[in-house]
One Martini backbone bead per residue (centre of mass of N, CA, C, O) as a GRO file, in nm:
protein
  262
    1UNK     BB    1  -4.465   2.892   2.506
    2UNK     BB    2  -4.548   3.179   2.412
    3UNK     BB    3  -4.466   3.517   2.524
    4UNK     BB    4  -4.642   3.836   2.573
    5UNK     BB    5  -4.544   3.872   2.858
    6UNK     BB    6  -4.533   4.115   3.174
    7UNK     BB    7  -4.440   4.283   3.480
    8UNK     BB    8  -4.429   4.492   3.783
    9UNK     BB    9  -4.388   4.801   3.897
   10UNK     BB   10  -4.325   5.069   4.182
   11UNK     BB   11  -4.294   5.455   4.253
   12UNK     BB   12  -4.343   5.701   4.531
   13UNK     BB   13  -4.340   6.003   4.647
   14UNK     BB   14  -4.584   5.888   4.817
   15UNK     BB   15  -4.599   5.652   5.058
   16UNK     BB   16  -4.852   5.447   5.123
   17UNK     BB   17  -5.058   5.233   5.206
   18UNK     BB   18  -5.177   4.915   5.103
   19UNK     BB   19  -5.342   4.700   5.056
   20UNK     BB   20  -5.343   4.418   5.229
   21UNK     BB   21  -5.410   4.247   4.960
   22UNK     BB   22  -5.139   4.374   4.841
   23UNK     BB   23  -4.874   4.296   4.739
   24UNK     BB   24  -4.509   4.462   4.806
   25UNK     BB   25  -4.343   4.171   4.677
   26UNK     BB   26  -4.374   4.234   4.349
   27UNK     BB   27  -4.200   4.132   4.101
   28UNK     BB   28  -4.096   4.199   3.738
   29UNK     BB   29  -3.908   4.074   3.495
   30UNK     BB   30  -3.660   3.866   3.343
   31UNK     BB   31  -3.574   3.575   3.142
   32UNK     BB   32  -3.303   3.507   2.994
   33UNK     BB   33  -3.438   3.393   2.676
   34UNK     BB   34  -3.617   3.489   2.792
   35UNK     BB   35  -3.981   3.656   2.866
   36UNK     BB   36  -3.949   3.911   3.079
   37UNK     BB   37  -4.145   4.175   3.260
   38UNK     BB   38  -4.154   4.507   3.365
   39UNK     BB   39  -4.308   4.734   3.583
   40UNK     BB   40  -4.277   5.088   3.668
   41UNK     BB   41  -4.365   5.376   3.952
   42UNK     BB   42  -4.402   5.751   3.978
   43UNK     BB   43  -4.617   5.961   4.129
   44UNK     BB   44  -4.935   6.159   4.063
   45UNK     BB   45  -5.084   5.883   4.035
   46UNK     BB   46  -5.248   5.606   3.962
   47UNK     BB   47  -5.349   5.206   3.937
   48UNK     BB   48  -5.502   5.004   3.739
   49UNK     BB   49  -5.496   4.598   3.693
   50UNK     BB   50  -5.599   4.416   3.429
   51UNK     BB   51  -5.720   4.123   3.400
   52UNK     BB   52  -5.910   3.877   3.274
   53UNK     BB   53  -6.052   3.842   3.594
   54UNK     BB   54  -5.917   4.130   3.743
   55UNK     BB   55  -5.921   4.396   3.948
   56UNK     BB   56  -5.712   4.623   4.074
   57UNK     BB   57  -5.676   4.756   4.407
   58UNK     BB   58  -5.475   4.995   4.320
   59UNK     BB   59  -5.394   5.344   4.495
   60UNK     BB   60  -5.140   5.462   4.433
   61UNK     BB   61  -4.885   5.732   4.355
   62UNK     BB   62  -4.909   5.574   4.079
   63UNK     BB   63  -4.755   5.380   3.781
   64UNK     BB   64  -4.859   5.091   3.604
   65UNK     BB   65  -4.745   4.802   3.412
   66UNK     BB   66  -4.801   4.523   3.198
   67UNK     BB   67  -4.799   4.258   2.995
   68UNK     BB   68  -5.112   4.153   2.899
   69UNK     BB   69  -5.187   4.423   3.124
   70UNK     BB   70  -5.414   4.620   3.195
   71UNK     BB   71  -5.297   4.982   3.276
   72UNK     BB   72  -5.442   5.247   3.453
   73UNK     BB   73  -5.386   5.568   3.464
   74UNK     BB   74  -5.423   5.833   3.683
   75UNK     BB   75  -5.523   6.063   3.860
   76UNK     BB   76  -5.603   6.170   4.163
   77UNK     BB   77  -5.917   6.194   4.087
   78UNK     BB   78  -6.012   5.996   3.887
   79UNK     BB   79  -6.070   6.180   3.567
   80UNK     BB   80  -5.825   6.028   3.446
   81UNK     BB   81  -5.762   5.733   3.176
   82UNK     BB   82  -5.481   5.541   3.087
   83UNK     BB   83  -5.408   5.296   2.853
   84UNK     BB   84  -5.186   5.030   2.923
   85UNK     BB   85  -4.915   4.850   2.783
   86UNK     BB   86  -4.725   4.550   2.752
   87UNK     BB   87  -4.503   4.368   2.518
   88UNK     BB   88  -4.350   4.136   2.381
   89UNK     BB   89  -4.275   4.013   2.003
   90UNK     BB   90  -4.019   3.891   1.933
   91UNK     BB   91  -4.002   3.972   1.631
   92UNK     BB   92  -4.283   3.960   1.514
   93UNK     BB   93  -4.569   3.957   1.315
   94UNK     BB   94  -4.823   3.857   1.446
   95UNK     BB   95  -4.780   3.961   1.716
   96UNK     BB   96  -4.841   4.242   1.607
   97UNK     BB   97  -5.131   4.188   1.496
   98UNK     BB   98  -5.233   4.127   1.757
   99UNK     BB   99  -5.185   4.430   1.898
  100UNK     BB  100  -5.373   4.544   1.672
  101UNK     BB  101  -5.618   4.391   1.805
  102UNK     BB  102  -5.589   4.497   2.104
  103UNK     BB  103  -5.592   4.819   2.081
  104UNK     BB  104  -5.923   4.784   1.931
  105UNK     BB  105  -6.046   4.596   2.196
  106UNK     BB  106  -5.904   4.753   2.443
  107UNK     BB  107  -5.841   5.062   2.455
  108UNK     BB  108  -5.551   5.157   2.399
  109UNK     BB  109  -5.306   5.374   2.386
  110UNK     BB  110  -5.088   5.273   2.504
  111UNK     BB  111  -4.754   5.063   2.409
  112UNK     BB  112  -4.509   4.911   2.561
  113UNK     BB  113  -4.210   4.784   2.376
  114UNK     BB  114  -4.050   4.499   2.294
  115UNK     BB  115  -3.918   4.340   2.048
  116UNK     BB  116  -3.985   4.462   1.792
  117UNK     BB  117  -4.072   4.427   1.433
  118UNK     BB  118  -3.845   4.442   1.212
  119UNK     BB  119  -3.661   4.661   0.918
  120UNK     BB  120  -3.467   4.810   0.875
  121UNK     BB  121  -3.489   4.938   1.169
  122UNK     BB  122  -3.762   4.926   1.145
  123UNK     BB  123  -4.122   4.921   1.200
  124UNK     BB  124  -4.379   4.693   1.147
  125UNK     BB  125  -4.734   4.639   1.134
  126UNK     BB  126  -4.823   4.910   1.179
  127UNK     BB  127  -5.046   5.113   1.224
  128UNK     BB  128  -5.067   5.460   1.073
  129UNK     BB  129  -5.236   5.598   1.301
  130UNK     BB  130  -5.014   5.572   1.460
  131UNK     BB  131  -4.763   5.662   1.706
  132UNK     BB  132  -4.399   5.611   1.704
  133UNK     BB  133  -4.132   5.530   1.939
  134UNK     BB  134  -3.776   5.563   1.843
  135UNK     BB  135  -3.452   5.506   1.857
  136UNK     BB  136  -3.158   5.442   1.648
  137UNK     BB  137  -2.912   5.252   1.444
  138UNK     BB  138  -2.969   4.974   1.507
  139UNK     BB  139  -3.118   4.746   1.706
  140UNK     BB  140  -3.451   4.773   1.777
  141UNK     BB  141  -3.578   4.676   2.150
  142UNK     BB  142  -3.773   4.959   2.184
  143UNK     BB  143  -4.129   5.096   2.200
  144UNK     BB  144  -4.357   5.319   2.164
  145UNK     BB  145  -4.734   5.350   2.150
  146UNK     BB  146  -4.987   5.600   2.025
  147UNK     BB  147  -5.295   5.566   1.973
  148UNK     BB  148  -5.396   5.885   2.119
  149UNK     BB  149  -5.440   6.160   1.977
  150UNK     BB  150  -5.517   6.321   2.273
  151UNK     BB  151  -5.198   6.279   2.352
  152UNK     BB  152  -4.914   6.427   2.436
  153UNK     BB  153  -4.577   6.350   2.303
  154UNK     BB  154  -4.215   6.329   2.405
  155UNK     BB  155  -3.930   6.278   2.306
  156UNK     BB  156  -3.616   6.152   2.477
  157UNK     BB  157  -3.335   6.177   2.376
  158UNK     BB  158  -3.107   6.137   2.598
  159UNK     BB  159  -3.301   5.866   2.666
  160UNK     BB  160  -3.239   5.728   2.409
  161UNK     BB  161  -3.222   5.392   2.235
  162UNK     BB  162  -3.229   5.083   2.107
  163UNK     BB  163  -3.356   5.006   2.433
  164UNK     BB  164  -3.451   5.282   2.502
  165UNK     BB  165  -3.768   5.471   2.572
  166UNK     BB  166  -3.846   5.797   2.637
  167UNK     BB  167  -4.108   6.006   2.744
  168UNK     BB  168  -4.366   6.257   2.743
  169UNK     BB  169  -4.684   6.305   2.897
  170UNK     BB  170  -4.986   6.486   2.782
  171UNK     BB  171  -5.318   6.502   2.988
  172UNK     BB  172  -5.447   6.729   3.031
  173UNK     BB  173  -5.392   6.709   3.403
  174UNK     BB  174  -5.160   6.552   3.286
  175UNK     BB  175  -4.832   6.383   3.381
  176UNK     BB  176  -4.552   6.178   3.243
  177UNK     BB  177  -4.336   5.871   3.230
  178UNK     BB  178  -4.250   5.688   2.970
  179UNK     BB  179  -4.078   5.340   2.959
  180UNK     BB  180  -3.904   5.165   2.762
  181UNK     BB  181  -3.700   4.872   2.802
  182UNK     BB  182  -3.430   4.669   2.749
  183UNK     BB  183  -3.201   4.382   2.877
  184UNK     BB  184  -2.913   4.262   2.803
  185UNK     BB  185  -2.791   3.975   2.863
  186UNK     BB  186  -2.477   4.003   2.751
  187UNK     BB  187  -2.466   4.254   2.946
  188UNK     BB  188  -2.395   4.493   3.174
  189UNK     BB  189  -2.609   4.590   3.392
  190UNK     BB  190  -2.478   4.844   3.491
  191UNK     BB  191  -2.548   5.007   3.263
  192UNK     BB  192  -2.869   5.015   3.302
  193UNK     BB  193  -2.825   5.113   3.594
  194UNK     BB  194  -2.756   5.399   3.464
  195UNK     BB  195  -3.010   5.458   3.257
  196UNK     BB  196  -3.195   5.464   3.506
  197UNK     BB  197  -3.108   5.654   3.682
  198UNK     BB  198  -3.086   5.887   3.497
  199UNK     BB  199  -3.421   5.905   3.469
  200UNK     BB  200  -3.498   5.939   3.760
  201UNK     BB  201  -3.354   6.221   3.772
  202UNK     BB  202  -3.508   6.351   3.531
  203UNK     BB  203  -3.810   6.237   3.683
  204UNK     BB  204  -3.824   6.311   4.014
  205UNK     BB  205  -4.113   6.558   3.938
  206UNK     BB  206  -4.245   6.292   3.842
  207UNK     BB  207  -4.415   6.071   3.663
  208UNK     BB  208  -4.314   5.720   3.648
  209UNK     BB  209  -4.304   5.455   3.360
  210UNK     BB  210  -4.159   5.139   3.377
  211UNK     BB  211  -4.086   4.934   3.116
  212UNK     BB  212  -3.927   4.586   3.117
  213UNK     BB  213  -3.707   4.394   3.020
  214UNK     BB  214  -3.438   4.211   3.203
  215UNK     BB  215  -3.376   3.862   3.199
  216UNK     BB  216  -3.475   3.766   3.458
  217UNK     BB  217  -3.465   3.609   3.760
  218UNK     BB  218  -3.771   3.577   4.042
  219UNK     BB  219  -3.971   3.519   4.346
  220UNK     BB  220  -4.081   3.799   4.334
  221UNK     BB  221  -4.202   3.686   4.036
  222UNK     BB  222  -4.285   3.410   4.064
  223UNK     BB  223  -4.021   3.261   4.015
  224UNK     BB  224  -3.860   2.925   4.083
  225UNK     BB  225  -3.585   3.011   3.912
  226UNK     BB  226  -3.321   3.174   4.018
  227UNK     BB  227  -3.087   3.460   3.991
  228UNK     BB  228  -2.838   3.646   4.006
  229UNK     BB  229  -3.007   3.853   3.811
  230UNK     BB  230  -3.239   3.897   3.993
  231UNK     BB  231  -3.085   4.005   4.258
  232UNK     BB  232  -2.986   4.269   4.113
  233UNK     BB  233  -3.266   4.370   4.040
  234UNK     BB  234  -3.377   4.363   4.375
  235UNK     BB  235  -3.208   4.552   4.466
  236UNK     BB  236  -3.224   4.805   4.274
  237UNK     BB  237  -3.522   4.836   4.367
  238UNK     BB  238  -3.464   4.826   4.672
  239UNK     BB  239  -3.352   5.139   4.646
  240UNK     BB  240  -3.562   5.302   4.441
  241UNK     BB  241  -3.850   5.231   4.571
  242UNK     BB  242  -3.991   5.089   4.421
  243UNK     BB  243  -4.307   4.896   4.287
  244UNK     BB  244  -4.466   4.566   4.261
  245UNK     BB  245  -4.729   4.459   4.034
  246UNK     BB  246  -4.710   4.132   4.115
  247UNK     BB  247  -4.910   3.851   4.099
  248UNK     BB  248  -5.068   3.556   4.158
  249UNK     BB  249  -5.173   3.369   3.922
  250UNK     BB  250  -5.329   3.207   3.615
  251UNK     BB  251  -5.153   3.472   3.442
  252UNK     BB  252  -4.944   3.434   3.308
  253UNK     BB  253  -4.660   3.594   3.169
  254UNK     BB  254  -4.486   3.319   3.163
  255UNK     BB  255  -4.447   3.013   2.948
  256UNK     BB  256  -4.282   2.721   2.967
  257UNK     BB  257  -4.058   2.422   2.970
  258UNK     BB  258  -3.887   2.579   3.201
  259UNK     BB  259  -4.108   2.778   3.306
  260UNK     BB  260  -4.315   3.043   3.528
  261UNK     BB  261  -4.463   3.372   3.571
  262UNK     BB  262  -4.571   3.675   3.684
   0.00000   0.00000   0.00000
């Protein structure tokens, strides 16, 4: 079954604690030639995440994202609202119009995208009324989606390629930075955790919010069969004091033949 969902991570420059009830090593990242994937934040925001059956009750001082789960991300008062999306397409089109219809039935604003579906490296399949964010000239494996017309965002080009796209985000008194990434099984980790330092160092005096599909596996977001690549994933989030917030649930991120975890 194919898995268009991943989950989530987060980090925050005022850590308070959590709720009790909300566990605080849940990380999220991705698997082998699976889909899995994650979302951190840090900043001056809050996130609450909507699963099918349950609202989450996290209001720390950050955003966060999850894939097939919507994210709310809202500022410190708590009277400013962006729903936030996460999502692998695996370059489908189906898995595309399928999102163009959660879009529009669960008033999504943002979208961040992993593997959309190109033709000739262009993007297709998105409704015209959308703004879509991309860089690269090679095969683009990451985009974000800007459904809300009235939120003002702006490509960070120093920091996006065919991989990786950020933006800035600005709504009424929000800011912050939205990231989508893919991280190449085949390619060198090291590099991925170059351009995420790099992004850090950028937003650092911001909220920031990265969307990512990681390509590994780890306990941590609860997969049952782990990877020398999840725990290299899980090291660099507890150095970076990042914040994960993949819970057990009954609605897996990813679930195939191989395993499943949320």
């Amino acid at each position: 079954m194919e898995s268009l969902t991943p989950p989530c991570v987060g980090r925050v420059q005022e850590f308070s604690d959590p709720p009790e009830d909300h566990p605080t090593n849940t990380l999220t990242p991705t698997g082998e030639v699976q889909n899995y994937n994650s979302a951190a934040a840090r900043g001056a925001c809050s996130a609450n995440r909507l699963s099918p059956s349950t609202r989450g009750p996290w209001n720390q001082n950050s955003a966060v994202a999850s894939t097939n789960r919507l994210i709310q991300v809202n500022n410190r008062n708590g009277n400013i609202q962006i729903n936030c999306l996460q999502i692998n397409l695996q370059h489908k089109i189906i898995a595309t119009a399928n999102l163009m219809h959660i879009i529009d039935t669960c008033n999504i604003d943002i979208a961040l995208i992993q593997e959309p579906y190109i033709l000739h490296n262009k993007l297709v399949g998105i409704t015209k009324k959308y703004k879509i964010f991309s860089q690269g000239d090679n095969k683009i494996r990451a985009a974000i989606l800007l459904a809300n017309e009235c939120i003002d965002a702006v490509l960070i080009k120093q920091l996006s390629d065919d991989d990786v796209v950020t933006i800035e985000i600005l709504y009424n008194n929000l800011k912050f930075y939205a990231v989508s990434m893919y991280m190449d099984i085949t390619a060198d980790i090291n590099n991925d955790f170059a351009k995420l330092d790099r992004i850090l160092n950028f937003t650092k005096h911001s909220g920031v919010l990265l969307s990512i599909d990681s390509n590994s596996r780890s306990t941590t977001w609860h997969d049952i069969n782990p990877n020398a690549r999840g725990r290299n994933v899980d090291e660099y989030i507890s150095s970076k004091h990042l914040y994960i917030l993949n819970e057990v649930s009954e609605y897996t991120t990813y679930e195939s033949s191989t395993g499943k975890s949320n």
